[in-house]
KOLZA-383180 format. One line per 10 residues: number of its first residue (from 0); their letters; for each residue x, y, z of N, C-alpha, C. Coordinates in steps of 0.02 Angstrom, whole numbers, plus 50000, padded with zeros to 5 digits. Example, Ala and Ser with C-alpha at 12.3 -4.5 7.8 and 13.67 -1.06 7.14 Angstrom:
<nodes>
0	as	50660:49716:50390:50615:49775:50390:50660:49835:50390  50642:49888:50354:50684:49947:50357:50645:50002:50394 $
</nodes>
This chain:
<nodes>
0	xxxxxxxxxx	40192:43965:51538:40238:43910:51522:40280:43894:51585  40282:43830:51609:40300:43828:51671:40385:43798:51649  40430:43843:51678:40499:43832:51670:40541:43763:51683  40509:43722:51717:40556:43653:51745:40523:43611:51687  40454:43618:51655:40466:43590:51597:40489:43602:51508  40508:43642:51530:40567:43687:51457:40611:43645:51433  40627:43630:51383:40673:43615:51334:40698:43651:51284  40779:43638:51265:40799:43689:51204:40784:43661:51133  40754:43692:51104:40730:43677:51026:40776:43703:50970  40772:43682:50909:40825:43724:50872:40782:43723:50798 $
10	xxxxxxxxxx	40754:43790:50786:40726:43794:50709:40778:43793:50668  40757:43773:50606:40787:43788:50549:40774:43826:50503  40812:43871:50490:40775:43924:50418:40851:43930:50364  40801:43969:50316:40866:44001:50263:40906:44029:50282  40961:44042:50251:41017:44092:50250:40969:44153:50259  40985:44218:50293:40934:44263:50267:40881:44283:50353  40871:44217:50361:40791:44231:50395:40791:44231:50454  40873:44221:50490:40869:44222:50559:40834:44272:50590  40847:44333:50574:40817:44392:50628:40739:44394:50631  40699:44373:50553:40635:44358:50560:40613:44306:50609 $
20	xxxxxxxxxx	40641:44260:50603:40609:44207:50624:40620:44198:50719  40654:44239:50707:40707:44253:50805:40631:44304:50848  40626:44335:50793:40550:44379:50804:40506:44355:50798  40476:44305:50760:40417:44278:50761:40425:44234:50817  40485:44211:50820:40486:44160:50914:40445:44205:50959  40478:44244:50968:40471:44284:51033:40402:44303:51023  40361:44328:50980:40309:44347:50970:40256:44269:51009  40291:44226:50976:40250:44169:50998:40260:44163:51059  40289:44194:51097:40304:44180:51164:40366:44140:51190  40419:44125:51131:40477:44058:51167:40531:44107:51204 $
30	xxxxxxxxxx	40568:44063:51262:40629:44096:51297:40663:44080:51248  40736:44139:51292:40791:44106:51283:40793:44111:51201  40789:44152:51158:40773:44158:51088:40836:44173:51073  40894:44150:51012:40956:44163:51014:40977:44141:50927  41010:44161:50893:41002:44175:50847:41081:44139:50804  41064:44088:50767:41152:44082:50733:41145:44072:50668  41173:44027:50624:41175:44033:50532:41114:43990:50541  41100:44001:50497:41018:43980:50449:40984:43921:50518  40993:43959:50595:40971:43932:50634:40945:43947:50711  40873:43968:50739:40889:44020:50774:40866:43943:50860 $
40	xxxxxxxxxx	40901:43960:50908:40888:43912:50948:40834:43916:51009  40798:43920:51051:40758:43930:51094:40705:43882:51136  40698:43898:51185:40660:43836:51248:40581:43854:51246  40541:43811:51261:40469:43809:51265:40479:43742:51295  40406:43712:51307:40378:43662:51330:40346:43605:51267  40302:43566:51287:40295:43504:51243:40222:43560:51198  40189:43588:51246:40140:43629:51199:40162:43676:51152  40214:43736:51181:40270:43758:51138:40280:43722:51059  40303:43689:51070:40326:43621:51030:40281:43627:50978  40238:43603:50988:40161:43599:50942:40152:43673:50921 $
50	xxxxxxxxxx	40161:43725:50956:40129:43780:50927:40186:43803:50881  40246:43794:50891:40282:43826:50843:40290:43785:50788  40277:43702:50792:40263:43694:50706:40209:43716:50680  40168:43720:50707:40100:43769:50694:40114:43821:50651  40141:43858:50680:40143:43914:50666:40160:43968:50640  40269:43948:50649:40299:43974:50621:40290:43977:50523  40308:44029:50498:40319:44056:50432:40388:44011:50419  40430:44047:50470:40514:44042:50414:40545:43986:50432  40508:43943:50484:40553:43878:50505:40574:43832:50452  40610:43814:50428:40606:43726:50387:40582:43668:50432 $
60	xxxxxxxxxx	40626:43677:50493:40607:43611:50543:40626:43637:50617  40590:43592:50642:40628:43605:50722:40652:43550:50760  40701:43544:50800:40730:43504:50810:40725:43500:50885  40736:43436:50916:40740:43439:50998:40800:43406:51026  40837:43438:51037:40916:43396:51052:40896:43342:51108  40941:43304:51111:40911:43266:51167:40984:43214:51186  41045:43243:51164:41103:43178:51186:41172:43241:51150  41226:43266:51164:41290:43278:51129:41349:43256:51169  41400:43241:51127:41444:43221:51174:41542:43231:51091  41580:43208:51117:41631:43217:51084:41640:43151:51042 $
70	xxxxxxxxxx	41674:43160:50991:41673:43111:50928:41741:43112:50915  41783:43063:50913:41844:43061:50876:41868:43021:50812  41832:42957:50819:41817:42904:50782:41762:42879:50779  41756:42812:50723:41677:42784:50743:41658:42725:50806  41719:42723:50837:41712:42706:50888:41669:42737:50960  41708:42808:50941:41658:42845:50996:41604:42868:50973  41579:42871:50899:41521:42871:50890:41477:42837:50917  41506:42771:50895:41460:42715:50915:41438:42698:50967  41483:42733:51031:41476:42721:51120:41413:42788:51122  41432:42839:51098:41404:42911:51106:41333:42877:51103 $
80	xxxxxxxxxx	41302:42859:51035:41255:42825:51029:41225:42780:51057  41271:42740:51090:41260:42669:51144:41211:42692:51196  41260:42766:51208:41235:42795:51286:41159:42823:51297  41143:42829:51248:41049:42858:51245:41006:42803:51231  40965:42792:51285:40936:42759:51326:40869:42760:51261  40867:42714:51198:40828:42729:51138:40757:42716:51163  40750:42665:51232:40672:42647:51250:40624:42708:51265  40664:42757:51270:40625:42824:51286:40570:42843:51262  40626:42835:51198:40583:42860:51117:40555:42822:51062  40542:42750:51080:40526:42705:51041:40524:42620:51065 $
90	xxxxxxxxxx	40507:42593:51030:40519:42498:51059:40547:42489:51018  40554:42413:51002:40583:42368:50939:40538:42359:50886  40471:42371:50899:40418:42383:50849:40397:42422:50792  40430:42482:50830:40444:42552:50781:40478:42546:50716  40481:42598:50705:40513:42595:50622:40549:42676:50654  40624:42701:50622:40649:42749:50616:40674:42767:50566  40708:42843:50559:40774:42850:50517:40830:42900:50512  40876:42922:50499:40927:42948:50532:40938:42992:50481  40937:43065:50477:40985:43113:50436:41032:43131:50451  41065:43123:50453:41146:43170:50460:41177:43224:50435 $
100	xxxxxxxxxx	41209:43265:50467:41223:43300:50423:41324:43305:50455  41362:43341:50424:41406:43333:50424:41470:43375:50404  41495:43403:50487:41560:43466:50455:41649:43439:50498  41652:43388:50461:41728:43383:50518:41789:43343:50473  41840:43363:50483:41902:43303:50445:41891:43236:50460  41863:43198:50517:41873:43156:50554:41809:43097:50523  41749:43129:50488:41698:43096:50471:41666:43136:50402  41695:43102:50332:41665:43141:50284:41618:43109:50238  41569:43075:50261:41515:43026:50233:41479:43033:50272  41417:43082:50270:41360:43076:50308:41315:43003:50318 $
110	xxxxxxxxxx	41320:42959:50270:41299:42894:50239:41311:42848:50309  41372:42859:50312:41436:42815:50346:41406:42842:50443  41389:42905:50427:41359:42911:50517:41316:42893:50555  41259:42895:50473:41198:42869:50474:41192:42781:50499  41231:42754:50456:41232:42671:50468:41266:42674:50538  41327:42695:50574:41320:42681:50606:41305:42681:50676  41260:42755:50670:41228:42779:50717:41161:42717:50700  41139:42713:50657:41106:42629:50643:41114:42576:50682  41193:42561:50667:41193:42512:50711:41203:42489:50782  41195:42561:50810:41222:42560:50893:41126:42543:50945 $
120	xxxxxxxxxx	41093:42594:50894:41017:42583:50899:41004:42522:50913  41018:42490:50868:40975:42416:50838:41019:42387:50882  41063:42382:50890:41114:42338:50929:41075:42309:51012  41068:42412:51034:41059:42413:51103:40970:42372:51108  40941:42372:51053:40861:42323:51045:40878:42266:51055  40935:42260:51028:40920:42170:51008:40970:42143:51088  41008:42174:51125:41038:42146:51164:40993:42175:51214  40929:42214:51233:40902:42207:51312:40826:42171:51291  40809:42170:51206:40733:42148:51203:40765:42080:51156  40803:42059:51120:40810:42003:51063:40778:42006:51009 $
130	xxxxxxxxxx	40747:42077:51003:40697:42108:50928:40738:42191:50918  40742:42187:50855:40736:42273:50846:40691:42307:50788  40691:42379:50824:40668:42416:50765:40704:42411:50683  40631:42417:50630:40667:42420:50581:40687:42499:50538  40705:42513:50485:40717:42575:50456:40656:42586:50404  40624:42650:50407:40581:42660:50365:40596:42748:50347  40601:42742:50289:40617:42802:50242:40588:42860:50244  40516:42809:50193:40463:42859:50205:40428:42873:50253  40384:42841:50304:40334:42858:50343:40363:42823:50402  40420:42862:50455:40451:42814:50494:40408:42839:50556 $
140	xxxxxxxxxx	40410:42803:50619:40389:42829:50675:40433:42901:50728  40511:42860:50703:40556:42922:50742:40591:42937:50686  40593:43023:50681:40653:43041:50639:40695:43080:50694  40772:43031:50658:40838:43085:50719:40876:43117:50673  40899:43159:50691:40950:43194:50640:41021:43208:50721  41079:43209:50671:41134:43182:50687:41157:43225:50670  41220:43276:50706:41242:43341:50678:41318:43318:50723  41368:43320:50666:41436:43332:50673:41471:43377:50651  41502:43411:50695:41522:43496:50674:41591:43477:50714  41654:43482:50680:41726:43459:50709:41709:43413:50732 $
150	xxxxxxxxxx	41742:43413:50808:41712:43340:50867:41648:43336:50898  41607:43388:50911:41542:43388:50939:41482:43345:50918  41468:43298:50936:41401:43271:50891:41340:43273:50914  41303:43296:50889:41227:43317:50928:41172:43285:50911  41140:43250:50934:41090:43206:50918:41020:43228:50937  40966:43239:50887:40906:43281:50910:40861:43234:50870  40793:43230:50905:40725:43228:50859:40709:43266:50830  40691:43249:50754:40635:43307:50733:40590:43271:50716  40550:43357:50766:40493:43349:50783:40422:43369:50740  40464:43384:50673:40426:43424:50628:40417:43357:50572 $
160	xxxxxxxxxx	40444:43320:50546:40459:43277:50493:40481:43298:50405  40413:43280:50374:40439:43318:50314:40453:43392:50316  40512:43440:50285:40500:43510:50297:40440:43551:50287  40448:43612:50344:40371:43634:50357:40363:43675:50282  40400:43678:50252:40367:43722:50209:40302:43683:50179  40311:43605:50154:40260:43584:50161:40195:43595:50178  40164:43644:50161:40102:43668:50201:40044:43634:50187  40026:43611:50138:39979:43558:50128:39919:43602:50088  39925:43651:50076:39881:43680:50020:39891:43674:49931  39971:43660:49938:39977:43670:49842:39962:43599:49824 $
170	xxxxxxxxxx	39940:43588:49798:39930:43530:49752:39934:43530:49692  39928:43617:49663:39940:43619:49588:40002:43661:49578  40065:43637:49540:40115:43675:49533:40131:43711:49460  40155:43757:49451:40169:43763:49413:40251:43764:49388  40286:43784:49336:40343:43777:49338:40392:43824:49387  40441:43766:49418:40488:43801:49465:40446:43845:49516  40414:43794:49556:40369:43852:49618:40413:43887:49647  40401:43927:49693:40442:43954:49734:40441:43927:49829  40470:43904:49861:40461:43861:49929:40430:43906:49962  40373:43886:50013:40337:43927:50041:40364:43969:50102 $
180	xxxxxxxxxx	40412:43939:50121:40454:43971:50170:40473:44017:50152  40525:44022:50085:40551:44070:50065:40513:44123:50045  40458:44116:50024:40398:44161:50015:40387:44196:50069  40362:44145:50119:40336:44189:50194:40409:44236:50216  40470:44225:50218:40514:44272:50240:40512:44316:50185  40500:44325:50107:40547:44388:50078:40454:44419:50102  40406:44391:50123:40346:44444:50123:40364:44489:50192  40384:44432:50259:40413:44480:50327:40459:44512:50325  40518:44492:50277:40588:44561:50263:40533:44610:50251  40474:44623:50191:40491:44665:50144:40419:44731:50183 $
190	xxxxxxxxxx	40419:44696:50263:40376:44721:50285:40302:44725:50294  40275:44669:50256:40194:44670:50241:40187:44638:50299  40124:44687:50312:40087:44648:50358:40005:44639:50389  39988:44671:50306:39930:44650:50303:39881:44706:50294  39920:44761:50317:39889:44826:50339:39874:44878:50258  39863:44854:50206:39868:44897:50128:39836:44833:50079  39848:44859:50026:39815:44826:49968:39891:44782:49952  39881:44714:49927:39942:44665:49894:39912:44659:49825  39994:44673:49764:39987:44618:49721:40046:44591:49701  40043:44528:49678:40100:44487:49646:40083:44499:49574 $
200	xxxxxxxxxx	40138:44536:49544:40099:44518:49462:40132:44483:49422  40167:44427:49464:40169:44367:49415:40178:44300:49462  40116:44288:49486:40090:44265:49531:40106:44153:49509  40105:44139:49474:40129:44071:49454:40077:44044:49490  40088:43991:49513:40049:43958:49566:40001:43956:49626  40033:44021:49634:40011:44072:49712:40031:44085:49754  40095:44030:49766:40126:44043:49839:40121:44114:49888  40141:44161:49844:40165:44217:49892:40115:44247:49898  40055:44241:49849:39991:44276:49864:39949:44238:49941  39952:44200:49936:39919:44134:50004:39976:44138:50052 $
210	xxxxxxxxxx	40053:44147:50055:40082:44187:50126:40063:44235:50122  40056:44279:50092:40014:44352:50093:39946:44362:50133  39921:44300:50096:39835:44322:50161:39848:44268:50200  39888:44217:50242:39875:44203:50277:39920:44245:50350  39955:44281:50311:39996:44323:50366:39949:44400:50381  39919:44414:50316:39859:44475:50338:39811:44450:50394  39785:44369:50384:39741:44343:50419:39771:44340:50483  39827:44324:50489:39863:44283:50540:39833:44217:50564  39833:44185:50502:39807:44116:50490:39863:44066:50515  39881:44021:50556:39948:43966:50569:39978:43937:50506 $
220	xxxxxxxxxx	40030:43974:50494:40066:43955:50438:40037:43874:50401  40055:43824:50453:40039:43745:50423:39975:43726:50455  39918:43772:50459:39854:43743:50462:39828:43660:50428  39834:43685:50363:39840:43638:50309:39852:43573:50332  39940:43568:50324:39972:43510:50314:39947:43478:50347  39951:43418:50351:39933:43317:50356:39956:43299:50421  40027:43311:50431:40033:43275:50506:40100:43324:50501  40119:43317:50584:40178:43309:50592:40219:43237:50637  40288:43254:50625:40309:43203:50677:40309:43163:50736  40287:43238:50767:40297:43197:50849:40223:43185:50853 $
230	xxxxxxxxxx	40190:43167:50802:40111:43135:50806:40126:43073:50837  40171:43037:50784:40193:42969:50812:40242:42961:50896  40263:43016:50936:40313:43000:50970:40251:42976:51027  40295:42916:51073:40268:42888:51134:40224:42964:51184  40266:43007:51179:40209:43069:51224:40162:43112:51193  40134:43097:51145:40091:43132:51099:40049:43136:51145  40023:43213:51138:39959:43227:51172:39906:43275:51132  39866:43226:51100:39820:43262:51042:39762:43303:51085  39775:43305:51161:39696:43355:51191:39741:43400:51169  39790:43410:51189:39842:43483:51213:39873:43487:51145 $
240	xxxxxxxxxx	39866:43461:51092:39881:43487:51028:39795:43536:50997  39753:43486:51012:39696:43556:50981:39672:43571:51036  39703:43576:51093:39688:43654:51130:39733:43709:51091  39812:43693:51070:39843:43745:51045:39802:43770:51001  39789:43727:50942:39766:43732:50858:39695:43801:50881  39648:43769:50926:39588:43815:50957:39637:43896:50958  39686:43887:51017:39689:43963:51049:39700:43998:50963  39748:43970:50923:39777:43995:50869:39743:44010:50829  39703:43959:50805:39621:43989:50785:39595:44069:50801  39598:44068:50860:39560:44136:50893:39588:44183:50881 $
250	xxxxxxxxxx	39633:44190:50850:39698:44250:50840:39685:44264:50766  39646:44225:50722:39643:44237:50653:39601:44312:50638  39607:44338:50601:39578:44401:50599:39544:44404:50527  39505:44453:50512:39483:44486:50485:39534:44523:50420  39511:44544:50355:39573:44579:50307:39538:44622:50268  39544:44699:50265:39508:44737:50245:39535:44773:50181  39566:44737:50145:39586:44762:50084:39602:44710:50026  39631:44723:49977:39641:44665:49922:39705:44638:49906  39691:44590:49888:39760:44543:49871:39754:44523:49808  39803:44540:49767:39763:44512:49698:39842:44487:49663 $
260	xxxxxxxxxx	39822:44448:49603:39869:44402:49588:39847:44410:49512  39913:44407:49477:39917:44420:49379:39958:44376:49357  39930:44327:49324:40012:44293:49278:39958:44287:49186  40028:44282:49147:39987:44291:49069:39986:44235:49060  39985:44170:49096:39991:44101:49089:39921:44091:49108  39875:44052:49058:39812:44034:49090:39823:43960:49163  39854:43929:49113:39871:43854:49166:39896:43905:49250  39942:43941:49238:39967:43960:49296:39891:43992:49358  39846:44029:49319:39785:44069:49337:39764:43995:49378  39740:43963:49311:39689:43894:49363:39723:43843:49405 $
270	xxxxxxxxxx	39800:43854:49431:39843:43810:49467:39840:43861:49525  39845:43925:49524:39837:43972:49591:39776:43963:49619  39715:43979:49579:39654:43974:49609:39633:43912:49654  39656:43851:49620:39655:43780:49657:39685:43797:49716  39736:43815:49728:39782:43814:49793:39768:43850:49839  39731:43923:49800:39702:43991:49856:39636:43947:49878  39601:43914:49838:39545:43850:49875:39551:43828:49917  39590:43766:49921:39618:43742:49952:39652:43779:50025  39697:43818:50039:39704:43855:50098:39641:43892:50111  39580:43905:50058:39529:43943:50122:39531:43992:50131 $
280	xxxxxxxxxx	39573:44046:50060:39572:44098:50063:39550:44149:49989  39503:44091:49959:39460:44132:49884:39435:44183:49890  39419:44187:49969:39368:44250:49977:39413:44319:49987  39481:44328:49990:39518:44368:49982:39558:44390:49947  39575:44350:49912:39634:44333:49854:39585:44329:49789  39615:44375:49751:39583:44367:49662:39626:44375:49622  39647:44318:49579:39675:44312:49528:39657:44318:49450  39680:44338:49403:39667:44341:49338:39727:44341:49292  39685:44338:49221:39759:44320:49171:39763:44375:49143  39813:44406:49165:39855:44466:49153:39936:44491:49135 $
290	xxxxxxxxxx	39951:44518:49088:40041:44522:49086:40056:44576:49130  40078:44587:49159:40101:44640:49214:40117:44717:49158  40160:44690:49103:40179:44751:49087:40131:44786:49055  40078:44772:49044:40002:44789:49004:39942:44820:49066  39980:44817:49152:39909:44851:49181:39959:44903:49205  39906:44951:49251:39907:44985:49298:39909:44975:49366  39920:45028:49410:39879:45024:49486:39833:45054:49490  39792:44997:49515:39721:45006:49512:39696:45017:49573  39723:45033:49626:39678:45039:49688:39711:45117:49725  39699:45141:49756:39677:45195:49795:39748:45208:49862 $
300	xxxxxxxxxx	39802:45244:49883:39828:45211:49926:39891:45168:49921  39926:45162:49960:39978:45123:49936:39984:45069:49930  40014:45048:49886:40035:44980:49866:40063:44948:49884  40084:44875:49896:40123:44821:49927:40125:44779:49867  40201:44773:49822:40206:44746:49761:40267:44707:49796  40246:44587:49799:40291:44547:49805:40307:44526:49763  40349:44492:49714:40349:44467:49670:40413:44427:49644  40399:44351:49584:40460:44335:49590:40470:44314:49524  40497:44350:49480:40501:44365:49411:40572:44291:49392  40534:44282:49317:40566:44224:49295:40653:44231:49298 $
310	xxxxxxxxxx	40698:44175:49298:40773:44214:49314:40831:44210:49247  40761:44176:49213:40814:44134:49139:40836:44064:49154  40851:44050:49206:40869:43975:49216:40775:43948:49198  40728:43983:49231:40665:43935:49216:40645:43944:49155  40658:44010:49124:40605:44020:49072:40628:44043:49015  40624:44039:48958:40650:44055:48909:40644:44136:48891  40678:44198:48911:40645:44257:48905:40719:44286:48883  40716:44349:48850:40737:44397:48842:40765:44435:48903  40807:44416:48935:40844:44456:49010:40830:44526:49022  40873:44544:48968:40880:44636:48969:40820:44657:48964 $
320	xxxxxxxxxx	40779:44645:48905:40720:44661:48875:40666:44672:48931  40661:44590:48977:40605:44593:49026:40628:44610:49087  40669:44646:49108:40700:44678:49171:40694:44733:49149  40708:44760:49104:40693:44830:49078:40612:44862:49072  40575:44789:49037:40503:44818:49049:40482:44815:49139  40501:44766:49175:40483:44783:49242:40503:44851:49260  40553:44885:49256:40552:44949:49275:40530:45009:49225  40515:45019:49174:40476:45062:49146:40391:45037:49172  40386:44979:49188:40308:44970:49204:40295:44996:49289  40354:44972:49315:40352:45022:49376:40334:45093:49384 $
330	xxxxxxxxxx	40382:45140:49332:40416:45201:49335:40334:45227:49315  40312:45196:49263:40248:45227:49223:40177:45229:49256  40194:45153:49296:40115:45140:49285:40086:45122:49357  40152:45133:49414:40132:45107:49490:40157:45145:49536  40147:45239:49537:40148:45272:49566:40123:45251:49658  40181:45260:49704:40125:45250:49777:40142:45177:49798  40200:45141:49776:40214:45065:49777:40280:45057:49792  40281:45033:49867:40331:44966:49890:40353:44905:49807  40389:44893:49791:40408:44840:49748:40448:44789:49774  40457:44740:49785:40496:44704:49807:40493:44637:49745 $
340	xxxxxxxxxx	40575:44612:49748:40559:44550:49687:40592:44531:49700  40622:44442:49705:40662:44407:49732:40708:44385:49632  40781:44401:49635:40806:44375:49575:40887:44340:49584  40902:44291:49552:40933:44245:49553:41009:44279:49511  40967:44306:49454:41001:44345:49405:41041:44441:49440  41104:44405:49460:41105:44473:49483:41126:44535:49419  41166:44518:49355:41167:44541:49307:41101:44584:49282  41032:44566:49294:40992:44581:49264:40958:44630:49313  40953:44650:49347:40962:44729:49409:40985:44765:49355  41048:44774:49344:41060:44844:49305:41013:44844:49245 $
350	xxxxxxxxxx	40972:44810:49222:40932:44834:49152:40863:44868:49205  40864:44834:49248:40775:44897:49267:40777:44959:49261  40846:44986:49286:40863:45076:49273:40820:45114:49320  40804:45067:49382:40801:45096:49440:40841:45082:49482  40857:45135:49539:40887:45113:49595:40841:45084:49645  40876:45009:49685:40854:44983:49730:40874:45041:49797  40812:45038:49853:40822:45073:49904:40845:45023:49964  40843:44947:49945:40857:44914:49973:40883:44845:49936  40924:44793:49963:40956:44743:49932:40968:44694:49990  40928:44638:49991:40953:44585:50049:40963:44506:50001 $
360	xxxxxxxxxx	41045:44480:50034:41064:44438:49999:41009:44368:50016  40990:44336:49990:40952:44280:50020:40980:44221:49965  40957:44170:49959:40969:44090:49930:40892:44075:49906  40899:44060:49848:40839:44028:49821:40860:43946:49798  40855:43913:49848:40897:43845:49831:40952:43850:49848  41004:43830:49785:41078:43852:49803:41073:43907:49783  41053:43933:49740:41071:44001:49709:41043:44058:49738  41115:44102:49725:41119:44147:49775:41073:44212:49731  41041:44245:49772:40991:44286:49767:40984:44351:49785  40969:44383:49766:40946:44470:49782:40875:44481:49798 $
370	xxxxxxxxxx	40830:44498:49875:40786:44523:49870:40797:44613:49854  40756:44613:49826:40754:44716:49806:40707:44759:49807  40711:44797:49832:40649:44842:49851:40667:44886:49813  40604:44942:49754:40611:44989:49744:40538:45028:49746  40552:45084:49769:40514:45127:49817:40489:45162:49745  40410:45181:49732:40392:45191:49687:40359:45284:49706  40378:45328:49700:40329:45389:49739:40268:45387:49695  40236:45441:49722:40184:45470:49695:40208:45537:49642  40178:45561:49600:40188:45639:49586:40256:45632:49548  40276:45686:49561:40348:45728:49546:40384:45683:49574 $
380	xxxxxxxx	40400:45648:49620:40454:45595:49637:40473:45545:49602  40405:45516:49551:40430:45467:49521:40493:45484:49491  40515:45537:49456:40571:45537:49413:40640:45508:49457  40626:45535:49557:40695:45517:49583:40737:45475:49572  40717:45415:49530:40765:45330:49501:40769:45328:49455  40743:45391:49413:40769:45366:49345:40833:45380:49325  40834:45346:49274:40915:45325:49273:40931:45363:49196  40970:45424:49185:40971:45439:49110:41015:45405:49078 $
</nodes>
């Protein structure tokens, strides 16, 4: 990566996922890797660029700053905006659109930044060409996002468009999926990496089973998906995008054990299978219609148990009742097992009547969340969590 053409990039992830995702940078090779709230920042090049929407798991988006300056009013918004030279990144032909987001006394209508970061754009079109770009929502050519934090205002492309979790494999959902992002981080917290047998046993849709083998595979997270953003920007360079897609390719591996997936929902069974299709990974992943609290462990070796059990807000269940059978189905029947389960419900932890060996706060949406690990032994250990 040749240094004079570096730029600073800025991913986006969950609450939660900085330190993962600060590591999967660096793994990918980016400088300068640096880490803040649900945002980790770092330099690469225009290939860079391409490989880390590629690639990354825990990103939402990535961003390319490209203009900041101080804000007091919408006056100096409007100059701030004046001052970036928009022919760079577009003509009057184009179509754009503006997100904002928004932390200061001075500007409390993201709406209000948007228009008139709008109108400084269109302004500077129509006074050096006598045409301007128009606004397009859905399928625009440039997306900018606009960040006001006190007086600082930072103006970046993204270069990603719709969020990456978007991966372009689900097509069949079932109720309340779970975001694929958030999937791919509670699977890198909780340590998998490909190296043991996986199951989800209440697998819904599939998500976490398909981050599961594509991270065993080390398959590019958004293989899949449709496009990204800077498809459309004036420097698109589609040789040097599938030269990346090629090298990344070559890194895919081989997976020598099983991944298997249980929900007692038939619809849910034939909405996973479509999706494990679809990503290109049937030949690893096996699903069936199963209630969790009715099997065993069935394989040889230790276990890698992800899972993301209903919270009561989705599903009509018995709280105590089915938190309680998750941990007697643990205690009984899954000797030799990692457990990990992402829950919304923090009340409903104390009915499993195991102790967690681990507890990381994360966000499922807004709601605030518990991932939990409980460590299952073999033998005579199982009794160590039980709870009299």
């Amino acid at each position: 990566m040749t240094m004079e053409n570096n730029f600073k990039m800025i991913a986006k992830t969950f609450f939660g996922f900085e330190e993962i995702l600060a590591k999967e940078l660096q793994q990918l090779g980016a400088q300068d890797v640096k880490t803040g709230t649900r945002m980790v920042s770092f330099r690469g090049d225009k290939g860079f660029m391409y490989k880390a929407n590629l690639s990354l798991r825990t990103a939402l988006k990535i961003l390319k700053p490209i203009h900041s300056f101080r804000v007091f009013n919408e006056d100096s918004l409007y100059k701030g905006i004046l001052a970036i030279d928009w022919s760079q990144y577009m003509n009057e032909n184009r179509t754009f659109v503006i997100d904002s987001t928004v932390h200061s006394e001075k500007f409390n209508h993201s709406e209000f930044v948007s228009q008139k970061t709008k109108d400084a754009i269109v302004d500077q079109f129509r006074k050096n060409t006598g045409a301007r770009p128009s606004i397009d929502k859905a399928h625009p050519d440039l997306r900018i996002n606009v960040h006001i934090d006190r007086d600082q205002c930072s103006v970046s492309l993204d270069t990603s468009g719709a969020s990456l979790h978007h991966r372009g494999y689900r097509t069949a959902t079932n109720i309340a999926p779970i975001n694929e992002v958030l999937a791919a981080g509670m699977l890198l917290l909780s340590g998998w990496d490909g190296q043991g047998d996986f199951l989800d046993p209440m697998c819904g849709s599939g998500t976490i089973l398909i981050e599961a083998g594509m991270i065993a595979c080390n398959v590019p997270a958004n293989l899949n998906r449709k496009e990204f953003a800077f498809e459309k920007w004036n420097d698109w360079d589609a040789e040097l995008f599938d030269m990346i897609m090629e090298s990344q390719l070559k890194k895919v591996r081989e997976f020598h054990y099983t991944i298997t997936g249980y929900d007692k929902a038939p619809s849910a069974v034939i909405k996973a299978k479509d999706n494990i299709a679809n990503a290109n990974l049937s030949e690893y992943i096996n699903v069936s219609e199963r209630n969790f609290f009715d099997t065993q462990k069935e394989t040889q070796g230790p276990l890698h148990m992800v899972f993301n059990p209903p919270y009561g807000e989705r599903l009509d269940i018995q709280l105590e009742r089915f938190y309680r059978e998750i941990g007697d189905t643990l205690k009984q029947n899954y000797p030799g097992t990692s457990a990990w389960f992402i829950t919304g419900n923090l009340e409903a932890l104390k009915f499993v009547g195991l102790k967690p060996s681990r507890k990381i706060k994360l966000f499922n949406g807004s709601l605030e969340a518990r991932l939990v690990k409980y460590e299952m032994y073999e033998g005579s250990k199982r009794t160590k969590f039980q709870v009299n």
